[in-house]
C-alpha positions in Angstrom: -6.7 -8.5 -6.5 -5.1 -11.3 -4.5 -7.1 -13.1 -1.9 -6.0 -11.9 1.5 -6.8 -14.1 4.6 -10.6 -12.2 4.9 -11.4 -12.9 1.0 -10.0 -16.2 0.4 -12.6 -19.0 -0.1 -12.8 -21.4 3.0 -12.2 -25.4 2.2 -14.7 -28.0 2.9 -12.3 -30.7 4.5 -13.8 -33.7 6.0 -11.8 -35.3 8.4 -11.8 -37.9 10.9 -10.5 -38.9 14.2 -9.3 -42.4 15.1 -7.5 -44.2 17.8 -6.8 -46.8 20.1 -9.0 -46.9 22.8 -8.0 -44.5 25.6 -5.8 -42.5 23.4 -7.8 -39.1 23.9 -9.9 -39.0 20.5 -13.5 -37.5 21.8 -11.2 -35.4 24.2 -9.3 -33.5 21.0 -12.7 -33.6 19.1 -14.3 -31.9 22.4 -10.9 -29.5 22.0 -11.1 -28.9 19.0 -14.5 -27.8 19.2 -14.4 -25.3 22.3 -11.2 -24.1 20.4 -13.0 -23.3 17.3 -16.1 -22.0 18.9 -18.6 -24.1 17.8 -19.4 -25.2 21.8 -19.1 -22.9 24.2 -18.4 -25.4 26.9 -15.6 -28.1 27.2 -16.7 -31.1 28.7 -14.6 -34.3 29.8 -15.2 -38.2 29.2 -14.8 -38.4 33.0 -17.6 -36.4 33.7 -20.1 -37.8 31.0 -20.7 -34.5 29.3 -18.5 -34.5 25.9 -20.4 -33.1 22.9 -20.4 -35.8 20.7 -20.9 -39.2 23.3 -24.5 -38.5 23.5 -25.7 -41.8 24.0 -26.4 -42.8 28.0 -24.4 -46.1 27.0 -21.1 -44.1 25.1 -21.3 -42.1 28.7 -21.3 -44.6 31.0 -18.8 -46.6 29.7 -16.6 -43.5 28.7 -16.1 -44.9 24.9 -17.3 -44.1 21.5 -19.9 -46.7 20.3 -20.8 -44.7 17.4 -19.5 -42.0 14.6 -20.8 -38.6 15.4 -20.4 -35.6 12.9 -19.9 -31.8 14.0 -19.2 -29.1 12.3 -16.2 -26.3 12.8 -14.3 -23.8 11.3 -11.0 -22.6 11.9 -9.0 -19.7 9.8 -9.9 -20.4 6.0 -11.2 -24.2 7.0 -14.8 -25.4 7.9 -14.1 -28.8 9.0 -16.9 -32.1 9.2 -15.6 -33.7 11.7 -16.5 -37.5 12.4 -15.7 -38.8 15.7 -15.3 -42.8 15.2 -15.2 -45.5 17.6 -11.8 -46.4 19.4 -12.4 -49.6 21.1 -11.8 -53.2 18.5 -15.2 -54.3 19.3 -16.9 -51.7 17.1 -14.5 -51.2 14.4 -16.9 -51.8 11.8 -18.3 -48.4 12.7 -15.3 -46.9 12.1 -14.5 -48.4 8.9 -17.8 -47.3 7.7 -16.7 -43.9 8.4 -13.1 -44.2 6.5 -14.9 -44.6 3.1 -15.7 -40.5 3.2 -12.9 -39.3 4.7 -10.6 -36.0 2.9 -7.8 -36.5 5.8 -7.8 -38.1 8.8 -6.4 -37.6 12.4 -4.9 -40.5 14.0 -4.2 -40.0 17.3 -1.5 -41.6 19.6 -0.9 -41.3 23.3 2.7 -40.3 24.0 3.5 -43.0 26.5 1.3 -45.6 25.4 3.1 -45.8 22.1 1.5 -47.6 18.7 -0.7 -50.4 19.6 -1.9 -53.2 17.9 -5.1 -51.6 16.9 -3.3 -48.1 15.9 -1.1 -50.6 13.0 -4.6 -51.7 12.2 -6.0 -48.1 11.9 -2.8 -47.3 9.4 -3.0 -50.2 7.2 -6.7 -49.3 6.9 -5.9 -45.9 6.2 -3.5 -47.0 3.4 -6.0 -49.1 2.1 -8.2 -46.0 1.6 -6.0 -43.8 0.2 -6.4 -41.4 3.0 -3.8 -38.6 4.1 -3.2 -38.3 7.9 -2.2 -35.8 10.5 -1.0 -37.4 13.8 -1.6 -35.6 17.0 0.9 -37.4 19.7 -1.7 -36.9 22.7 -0.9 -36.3 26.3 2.0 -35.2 26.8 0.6 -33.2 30.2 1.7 -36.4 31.5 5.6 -35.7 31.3 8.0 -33.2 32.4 9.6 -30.8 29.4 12.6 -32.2 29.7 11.4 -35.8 29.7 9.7 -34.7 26.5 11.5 -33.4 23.9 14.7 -35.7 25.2 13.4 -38.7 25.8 9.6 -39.6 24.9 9.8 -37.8 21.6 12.7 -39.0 20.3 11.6 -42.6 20.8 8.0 -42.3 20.0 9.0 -40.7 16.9 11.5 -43.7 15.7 8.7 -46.3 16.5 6.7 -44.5 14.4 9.2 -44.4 11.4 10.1 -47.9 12.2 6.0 -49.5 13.0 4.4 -47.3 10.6 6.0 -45.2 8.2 9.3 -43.5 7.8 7.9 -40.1 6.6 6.2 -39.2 9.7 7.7 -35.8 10.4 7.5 -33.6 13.4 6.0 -30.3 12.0 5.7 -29.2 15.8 9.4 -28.5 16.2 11.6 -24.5 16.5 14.1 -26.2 14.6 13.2 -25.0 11.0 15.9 -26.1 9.1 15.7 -29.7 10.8 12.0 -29.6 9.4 12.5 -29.0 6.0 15.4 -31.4 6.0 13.1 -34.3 7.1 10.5 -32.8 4.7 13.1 -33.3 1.7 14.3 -36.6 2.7 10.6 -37.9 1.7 10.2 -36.6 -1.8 12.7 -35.9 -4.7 10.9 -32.9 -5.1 10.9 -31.6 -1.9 14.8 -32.5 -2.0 15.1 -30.3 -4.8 13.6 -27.5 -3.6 15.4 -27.7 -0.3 18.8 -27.8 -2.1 17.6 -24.7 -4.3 15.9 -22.6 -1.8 16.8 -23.6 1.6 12.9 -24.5 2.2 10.2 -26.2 1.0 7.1 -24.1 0.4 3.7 -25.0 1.5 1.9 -25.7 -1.7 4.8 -28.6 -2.4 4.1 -29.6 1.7 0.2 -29.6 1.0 0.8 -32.0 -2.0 3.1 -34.2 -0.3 0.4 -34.5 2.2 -2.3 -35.3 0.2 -0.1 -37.8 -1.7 0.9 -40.0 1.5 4.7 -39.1 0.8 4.5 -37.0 4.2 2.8 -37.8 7.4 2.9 -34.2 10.2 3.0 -35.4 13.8 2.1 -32.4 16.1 2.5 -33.4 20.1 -0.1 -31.8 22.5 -2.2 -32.2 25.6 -5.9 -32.5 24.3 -7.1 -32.5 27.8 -5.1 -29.0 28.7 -5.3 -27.6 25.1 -1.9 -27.5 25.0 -0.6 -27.8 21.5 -4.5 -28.2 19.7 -4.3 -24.6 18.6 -1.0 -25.6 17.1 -2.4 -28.4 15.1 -5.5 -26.8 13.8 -3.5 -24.2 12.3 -1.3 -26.6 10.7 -4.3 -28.5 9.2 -5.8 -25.3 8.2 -2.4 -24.5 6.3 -1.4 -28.1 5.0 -4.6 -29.5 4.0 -6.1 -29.1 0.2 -10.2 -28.7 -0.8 -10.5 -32.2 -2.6 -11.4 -31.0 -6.2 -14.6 -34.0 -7.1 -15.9 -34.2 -10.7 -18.8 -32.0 -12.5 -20.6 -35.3 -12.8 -20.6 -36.3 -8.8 -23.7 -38.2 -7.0 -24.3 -40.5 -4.1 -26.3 -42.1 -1.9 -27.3 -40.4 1.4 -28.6 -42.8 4.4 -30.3 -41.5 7.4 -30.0 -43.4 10.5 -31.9 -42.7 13.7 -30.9 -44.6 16.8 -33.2 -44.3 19.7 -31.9 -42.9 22.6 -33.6 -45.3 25.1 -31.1 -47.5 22.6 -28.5 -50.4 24.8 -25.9 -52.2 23.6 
């Protein structure tokens, strides 16, 4: 019998979020979560009561200090999700975190464009081998219009030009537009296209997971506008990474105090 959406094993992805500081990472993580169910609360960095800055330091400041891990599921997914560190000063937390990633989530704010640290972020991400979803974050901050004929356009050639040219818009109405950028990335993809007049979602998944395809998915994390969106996308496009009979590691514990300063 064929696996319908109730019977079909879930994937184990583990995924993380990074960003430049102040691009709205703990807010989609905090989205994300209420979304999914797993809080039943959505809190704000403003009003020190996120989820996952739990530390009295991470609050009053209004940054991530260190990577946090929660757990969610969405459609045929259950998702670990690591929350990293933003801000320069503790990156070395954050490339701690890179080293056990499935996929990550780099997340950009619409007008603030790729910094400095996000092209550190990617060539990190490169270096890793990791696949990545972008989520283009608050675009609350602009009128439609503004949107899809300005800010998008543009924040969508500096990404092409800054980071890579295979970041695609997967949030778009125009199909046909979409599966022509998807075939201008991959022969194969190409191919298909020219046969079919699509490109099906086990050839998207792989392209993915390759690196020959980046999806960019725009959205508000602080209105929820547009994470719904993305997690069904990530449910769809991302593959259970498939490890070895003979698999170990090395598990460390680390307790931080929470009387704890930095």
């Amino acid at each position: 019998m064929d696996d319908t959406s109730e019977h079909k094993p879930k994937k184990q992805i583990c995924t993380g979020l990074l960003a430049h500081v102040d691009a709205g990472k703990t807010t989609l993580s905090e989205g994300m979560l209420f979304l999914s169910g797993s809080i039943r609360t959505l809190g704000r960095v403003d009003s020190q009561n996120t989820f996952l800055d739990m530390y009295e330091p991470e609050r009053a400041r209004g940054i991530t200090i260190f990577s946090k891990q929660a757990v969610c599921s969405w459609k045929n997914v259950d998702i670990s999700l690591l929350d990293t560190p933003g801000h320069v000063d503790f990156s070395a937390e954050m490339e701690r975190t890179l080293q056990v990633l499935d996929y990550a989530v780099l997340i950009i704010g619409i007008t603030d464009g790729v910094q400095g640290h996000t092209q550190t972020l990617w060539r990190l991400l490169k270096q890793y081998h990791i696949p990545v979803f972008l989520f283009i974050n608050k675009t609350d901050r602009l009128q439609q219009d503004e949107l899809e004929q300005i800010h998008k356009p543009a924040l969508l050639a500096q990404l092409h030009a800054q980071l890579d040219g295979s970041c695609v818009d997967f949030s778009g109405s125009d199909e046909e537009a979409f599966y022509d950028a998807l075939a201008m990335c991959s022969e194969e993809a190409m191919e298909q296209f020219l046969e079919h007049d699509c490109v099906q979602t086990d050839r998207i998944q792989n392209m993915i997971l390759r690196r020959e395809v980046f999806p960019c998915y725009f959205g508000s994390a602080l209105r929820l506008t547009g994470v719904e969106e993305f997690l069904d996308g990530f449910a769809r496009y991302t593959k259970e990474p498939q490890y070895p009979q003979q698999f170990a590691a090395k598990v460390f514990k680390i307790a931080r105090d929470e009387k704890e300063t930095v």
